[in-house]
C-alpha positions in Angstrom: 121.0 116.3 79.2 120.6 112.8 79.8 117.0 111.7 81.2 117.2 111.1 85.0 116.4 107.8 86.4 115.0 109.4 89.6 110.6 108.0 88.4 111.9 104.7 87.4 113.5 103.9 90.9 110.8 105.8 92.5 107.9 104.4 90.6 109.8 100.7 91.3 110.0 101.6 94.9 106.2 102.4 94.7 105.3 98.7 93.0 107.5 96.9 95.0 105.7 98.5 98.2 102.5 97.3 96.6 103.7 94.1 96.1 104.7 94.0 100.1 101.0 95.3 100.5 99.6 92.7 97.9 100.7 90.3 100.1 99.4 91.7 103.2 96.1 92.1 102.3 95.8 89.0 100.5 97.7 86.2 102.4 97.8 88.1 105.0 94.4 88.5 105.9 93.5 84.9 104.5 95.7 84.0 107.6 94.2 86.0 110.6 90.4 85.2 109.1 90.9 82.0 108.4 90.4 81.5 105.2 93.6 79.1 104.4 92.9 76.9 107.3 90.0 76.0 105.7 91.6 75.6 102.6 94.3 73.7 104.2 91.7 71.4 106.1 90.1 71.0 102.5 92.8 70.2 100.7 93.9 67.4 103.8 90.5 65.8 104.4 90.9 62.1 103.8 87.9 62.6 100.9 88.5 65.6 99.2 84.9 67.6 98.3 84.5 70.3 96.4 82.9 73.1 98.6 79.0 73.8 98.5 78.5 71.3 95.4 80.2 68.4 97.9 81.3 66.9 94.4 84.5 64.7 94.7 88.3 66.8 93.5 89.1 65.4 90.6 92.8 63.3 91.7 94.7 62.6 88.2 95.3 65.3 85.3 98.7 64.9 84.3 100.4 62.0 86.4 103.1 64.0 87.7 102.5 64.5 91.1 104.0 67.9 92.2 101.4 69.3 88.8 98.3 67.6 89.6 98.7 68.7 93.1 99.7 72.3 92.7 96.1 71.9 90.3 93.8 70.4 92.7 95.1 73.4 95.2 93.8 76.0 92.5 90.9 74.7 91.7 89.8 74.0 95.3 91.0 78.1 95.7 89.2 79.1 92.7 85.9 77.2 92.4 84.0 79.5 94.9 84.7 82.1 92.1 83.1 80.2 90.0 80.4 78.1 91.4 77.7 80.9 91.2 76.7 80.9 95.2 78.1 84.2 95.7 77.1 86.6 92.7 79.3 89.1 93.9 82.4 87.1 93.8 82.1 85.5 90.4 81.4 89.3 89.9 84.8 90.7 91.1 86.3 87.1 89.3 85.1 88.4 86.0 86.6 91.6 86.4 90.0 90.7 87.6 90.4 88.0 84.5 89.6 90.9 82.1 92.0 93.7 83.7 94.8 90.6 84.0 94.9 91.2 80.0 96.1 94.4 80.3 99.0 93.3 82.7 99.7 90.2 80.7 99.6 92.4 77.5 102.5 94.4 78.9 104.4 91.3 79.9 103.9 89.2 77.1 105.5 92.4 74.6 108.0 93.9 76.6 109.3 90.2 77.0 109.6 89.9 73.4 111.0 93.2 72.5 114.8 93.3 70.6 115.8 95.2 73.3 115.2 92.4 76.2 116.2 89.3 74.9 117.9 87.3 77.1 116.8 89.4 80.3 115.4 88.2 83.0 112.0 90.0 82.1 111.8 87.9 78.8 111.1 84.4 80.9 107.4 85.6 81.1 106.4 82.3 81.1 108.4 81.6 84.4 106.8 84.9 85.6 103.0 84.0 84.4 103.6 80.5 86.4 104.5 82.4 89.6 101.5 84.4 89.3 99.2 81.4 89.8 101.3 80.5 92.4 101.6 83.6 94.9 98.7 85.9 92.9 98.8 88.5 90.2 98.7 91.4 92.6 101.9 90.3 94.2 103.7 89.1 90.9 102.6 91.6 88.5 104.2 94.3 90.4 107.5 93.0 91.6 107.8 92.3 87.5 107.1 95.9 86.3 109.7 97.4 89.1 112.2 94.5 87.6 111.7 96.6 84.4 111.8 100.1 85.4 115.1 98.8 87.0 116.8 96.7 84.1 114.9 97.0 80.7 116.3 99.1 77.8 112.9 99.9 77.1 112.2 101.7 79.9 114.0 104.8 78.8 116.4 105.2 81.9 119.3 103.3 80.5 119.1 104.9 76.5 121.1 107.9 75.6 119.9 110.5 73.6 118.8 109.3 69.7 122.1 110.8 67.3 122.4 110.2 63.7 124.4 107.3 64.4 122.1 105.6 67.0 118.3 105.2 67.6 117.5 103.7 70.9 113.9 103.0 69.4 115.3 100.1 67.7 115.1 98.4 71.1 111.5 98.5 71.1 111.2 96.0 67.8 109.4 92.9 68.1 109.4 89.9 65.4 105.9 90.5 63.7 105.1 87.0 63.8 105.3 87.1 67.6 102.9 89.9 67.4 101.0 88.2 65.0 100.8 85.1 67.3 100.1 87.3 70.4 96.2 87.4 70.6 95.9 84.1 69.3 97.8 82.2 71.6 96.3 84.6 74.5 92.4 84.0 73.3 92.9 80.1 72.9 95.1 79.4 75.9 93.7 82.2 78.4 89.9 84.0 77.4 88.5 80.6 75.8 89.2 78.2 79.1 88.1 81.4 81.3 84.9 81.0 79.1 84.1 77.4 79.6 84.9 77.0 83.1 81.9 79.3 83.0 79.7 77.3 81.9 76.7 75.7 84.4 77.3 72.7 85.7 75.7 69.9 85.7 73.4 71.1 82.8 76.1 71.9 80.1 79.3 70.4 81.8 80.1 67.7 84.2 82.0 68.8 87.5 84.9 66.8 86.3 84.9 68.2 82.9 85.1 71.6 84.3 87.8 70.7 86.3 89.2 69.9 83.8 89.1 73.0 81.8 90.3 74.8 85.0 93.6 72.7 84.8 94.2 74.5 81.2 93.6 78.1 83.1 95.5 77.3 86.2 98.9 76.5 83.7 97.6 79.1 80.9 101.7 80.4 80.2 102.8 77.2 79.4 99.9 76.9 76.4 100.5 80.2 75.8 104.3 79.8 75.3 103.5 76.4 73.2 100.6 77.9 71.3 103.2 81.2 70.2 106.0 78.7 69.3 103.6 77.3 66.7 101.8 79.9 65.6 105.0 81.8 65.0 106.9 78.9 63.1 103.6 78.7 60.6 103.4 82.6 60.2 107.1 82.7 59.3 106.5 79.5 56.7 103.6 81.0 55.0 103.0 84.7 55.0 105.2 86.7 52.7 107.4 89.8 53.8 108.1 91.6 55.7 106.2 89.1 58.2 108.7 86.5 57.6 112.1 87.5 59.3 113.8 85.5 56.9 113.3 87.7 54.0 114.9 90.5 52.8 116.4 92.8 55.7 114.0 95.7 55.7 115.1 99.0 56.5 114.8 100.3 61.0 111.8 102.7 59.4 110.1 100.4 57.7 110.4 98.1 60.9 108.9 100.4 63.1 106.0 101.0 61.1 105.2 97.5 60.8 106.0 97.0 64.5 103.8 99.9 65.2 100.8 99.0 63.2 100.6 95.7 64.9 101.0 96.5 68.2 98.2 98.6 68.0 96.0 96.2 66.6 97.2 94.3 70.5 96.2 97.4 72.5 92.9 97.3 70.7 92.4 94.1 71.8 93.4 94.4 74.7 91.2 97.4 75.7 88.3 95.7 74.3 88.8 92.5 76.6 89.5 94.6 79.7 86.7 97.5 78.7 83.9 95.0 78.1 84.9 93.0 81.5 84.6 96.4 83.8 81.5 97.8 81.5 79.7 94.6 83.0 81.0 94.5 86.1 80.3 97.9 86.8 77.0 98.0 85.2 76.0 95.0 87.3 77.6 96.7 90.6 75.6 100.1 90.5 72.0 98.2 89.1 71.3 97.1 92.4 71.5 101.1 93.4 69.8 102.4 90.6 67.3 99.8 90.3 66.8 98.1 94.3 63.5 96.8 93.2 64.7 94.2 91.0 67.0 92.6 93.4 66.5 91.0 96.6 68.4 92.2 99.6 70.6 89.3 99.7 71.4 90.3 96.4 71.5 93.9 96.6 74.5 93.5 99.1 76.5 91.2 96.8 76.6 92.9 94.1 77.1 96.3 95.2 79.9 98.5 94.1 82.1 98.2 97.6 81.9 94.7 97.9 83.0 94.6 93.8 85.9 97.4 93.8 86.5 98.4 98.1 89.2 96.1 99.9 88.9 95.7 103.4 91.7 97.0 105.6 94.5 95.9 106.3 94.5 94.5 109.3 90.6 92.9 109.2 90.5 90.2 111.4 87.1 88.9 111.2 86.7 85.2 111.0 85.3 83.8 107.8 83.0 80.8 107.9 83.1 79.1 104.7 85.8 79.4 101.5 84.1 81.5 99.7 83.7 84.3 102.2 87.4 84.3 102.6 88.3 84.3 98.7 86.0 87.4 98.4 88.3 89.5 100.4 91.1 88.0 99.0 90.3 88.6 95.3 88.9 92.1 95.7 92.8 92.8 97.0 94.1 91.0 94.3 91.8 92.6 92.1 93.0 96.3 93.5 96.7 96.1 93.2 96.4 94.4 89.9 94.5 97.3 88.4 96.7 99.7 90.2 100.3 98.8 89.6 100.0 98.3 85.6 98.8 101.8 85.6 101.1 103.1 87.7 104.0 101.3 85.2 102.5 102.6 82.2 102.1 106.5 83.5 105.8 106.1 84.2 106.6 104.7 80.7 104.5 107.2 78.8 106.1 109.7 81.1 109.8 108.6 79.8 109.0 108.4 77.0 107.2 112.1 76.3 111.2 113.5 78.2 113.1 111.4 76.0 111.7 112.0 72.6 110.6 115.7 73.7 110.9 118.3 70.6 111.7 115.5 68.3 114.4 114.4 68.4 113.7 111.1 68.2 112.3 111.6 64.7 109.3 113.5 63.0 107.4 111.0 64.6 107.5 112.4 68.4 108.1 115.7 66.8 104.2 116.6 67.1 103.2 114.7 69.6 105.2 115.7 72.1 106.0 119.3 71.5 105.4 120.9 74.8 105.6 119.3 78.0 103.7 121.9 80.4 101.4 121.7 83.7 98.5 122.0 81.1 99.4 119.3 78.6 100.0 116.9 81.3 96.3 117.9 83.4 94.5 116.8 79.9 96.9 113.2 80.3 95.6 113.2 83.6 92.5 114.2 82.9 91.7 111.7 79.7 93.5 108.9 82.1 91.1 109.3 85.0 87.9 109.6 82.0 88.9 106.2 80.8 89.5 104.4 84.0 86.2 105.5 85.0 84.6 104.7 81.9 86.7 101.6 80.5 88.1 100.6 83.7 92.5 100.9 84.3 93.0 97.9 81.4 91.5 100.9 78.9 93.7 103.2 80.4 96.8 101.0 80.4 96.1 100.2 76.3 95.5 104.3 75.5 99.4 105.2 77.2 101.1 101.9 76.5 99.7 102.4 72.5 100.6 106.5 72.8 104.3 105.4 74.2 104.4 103.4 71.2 103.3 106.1 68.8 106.1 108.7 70.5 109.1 106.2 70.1 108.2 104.4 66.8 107.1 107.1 65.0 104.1 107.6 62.6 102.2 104.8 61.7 102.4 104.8 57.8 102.4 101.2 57.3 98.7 101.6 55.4 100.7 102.6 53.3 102.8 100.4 50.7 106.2 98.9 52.1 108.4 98.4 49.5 
């Protein structure tokens, strides 16, 4: 029996309904509080300040105009995030940059997969770009219901594996794209996210770290740029079966190798995304735990609904400076961006478990998916809810994106030799 389609379109339906509510509580709100007139009157005031520091915006970064304005608009958004006045906001900053590697983690591979090339889920890039535009709680969804809808990969759209035909094959990536992968994300993402970081004026200048926000505000084009290299030396210098122009190996061989790496990704990923909600969670509930050692001002900043609880929906309340109205707008962002990934990868796990389900799509699914009752799935459940809570959802996301993986591509005996 061919696997129904019915949790893709419903679990698209779902994301897309998040990203309808993304932008409600986001630009929405910003709107009836205020907070993007006072951006807007920022961004339009004949000498352009930087808020609370009143340092002067920094004008020229690349020379083309539409660029180094669309920059100077996301660094005037942003630098309340960053400036250090409102503990609880760089707080709920940290925290969304490391859950974002989760979502990006997903993007970045299912982009490059055999399977969608030449989809319009492979221009990640485009899609990366559009999330610094209009948020990553608004794009991140609307991309993962694109894929439920249209990718190979996502199981709907593959018929059963026969001796002739193994869908799996669509879930291949070109190692030395995986190779590239963390590199390119850690020099082009994670390292500017760590500089901008840094105080100012005492180890940076104002402009400098403007500067180094200009990197992070286009991070998927030095992304993109950094993989293009990184994948043209790796396929000059390493020998097989990392260079693609060697000897053909065989689909199992492939997969192992395909496998192996990948899981070395999700690692990473769970580790930039675990440590980021550790700390931020640590640092949320200290101020309950341990009121003496803050001061009420801080005590309210910090604590764990101002971090992880969105306002409603329809808050109205006026804001008085940026930062107060960036607050409630990340902490939405923040939400729907944990939330949707995790929702997408449930789904895909989900798929995944059906497809390959007594193994038939080789030994490898054959014992890790025997038996698909109410009780296997409450310990899924179960271990999913343990490592949100513990890890955060970018932990979660990583443990059923790398046991998807592990269904489909089979067992991972690439420690051993590949001949």
């Amino acid at each position: 029996m061919a696997l129904s389609d019915s949790p893709n379109k419903t679990a698209a339906a779902s994301l897309l309904a998040l990203s309808l509510l993304a932008i409600w509580g986001t630009w929405g709100i910003g709107g009836r509080t205020g907070f993007l007139g006072l951006l807007k009157d920022a961004l339009e005031a004949k000498i352009q300040r930087l808020p609370v520091v009143n340092e002067p915006v920094k004008q020229f970064y690349t020379g083309i105009g539409p660029i180094d304005h669309f920059i100077r608009r996301l660094n005037m958004f942003l630098w309340p995030a960053i400036d250090g006045t409102w503990p609880g906001l760089c707080l709920v900053a940290w925290e969304l940059n490391g859950q974002f590697s989760a979502a990006w983690m997903i993007a970045g591979i299912e982009g490059l997969r055999q399977g969608n090339r030449g989809k319009l889920i492979s221009y990640t890039t485009i899609f990366g770009l559009i999330s610094q535009t209009f948020t990553f709680a608004v794009t991140v969804p609307f991309y993962l219901s694109l894929h439920l809808l249209t990718s190979p990969t996502s199981l709907a759209t593959l018929q059963p594996p026969t001796n002739d035909i193994d869908p799996s094959a669509a879930f291949l990536v070109n190692p030395a794209r995986l190779l590239a992968w963390p590199i390119a994300f850690t020099l082009s993402y994670l390292l500017p996210t760590f500089l901008v970081t840094l105080p100012c004026p005492s180890y940076t200048s104002f402009s400098t770290r403007q500067t180094i926000m200009a990197f992070w505000d286009l991070y998927p084009i030095p992304f993109k740029l950094l993989q293009i290299v990184l994948v043209r030396v790796f396929t000059s210098i390493l020998p097989p079966p990392i260079n693609p122009k060697s000897k053909p190996q065989s689909l199992p061989h492939r997969k192992a190798l395909t496998l192996h790496l990948l899981g070395a990704i999700y690692a990473f990923s769970a580790l930039v995304s675990g440590l980021s909600h550790i700390i931020t969670l640590t640092l949320s509930l200290s101020p309950l735990l341990f009121p003496a050692l803050f001061t009420p001002a801080a005590r309210d900043s910090l604590s764990f609904g101002n971090i992880f609880v969105p306002v409603s929906p329809w808050y109205n309340e006026k804001v008085e400076h940026l930062g107060g109205g960036l607050w409630r707008f990340l902490v939405w962002n923040l939400a729907v961006s944990e939330v949707a990934p995790l929702v997408w990868a449930g789904v895909a796990y989900w798929n995944a478990r059906l497809r390959f389900a007594g193994g038939e799509g080789g030994k490898g699914g054959e014992d890790r998916v025997r038996g698909n009752g109410w009780g296997v799935w409450g310990a899924v459940v179960g271990k999913i809810a343990a490592l949100t809570l513990i890890g955060g959802p970018g932990v979660a996301i990583a443990w059923l994106a790398w046991e998807r993986e592990k269904i489909v591509l089979g067992p991972l005996r690439v420690s051993k030799r590949i001949e």
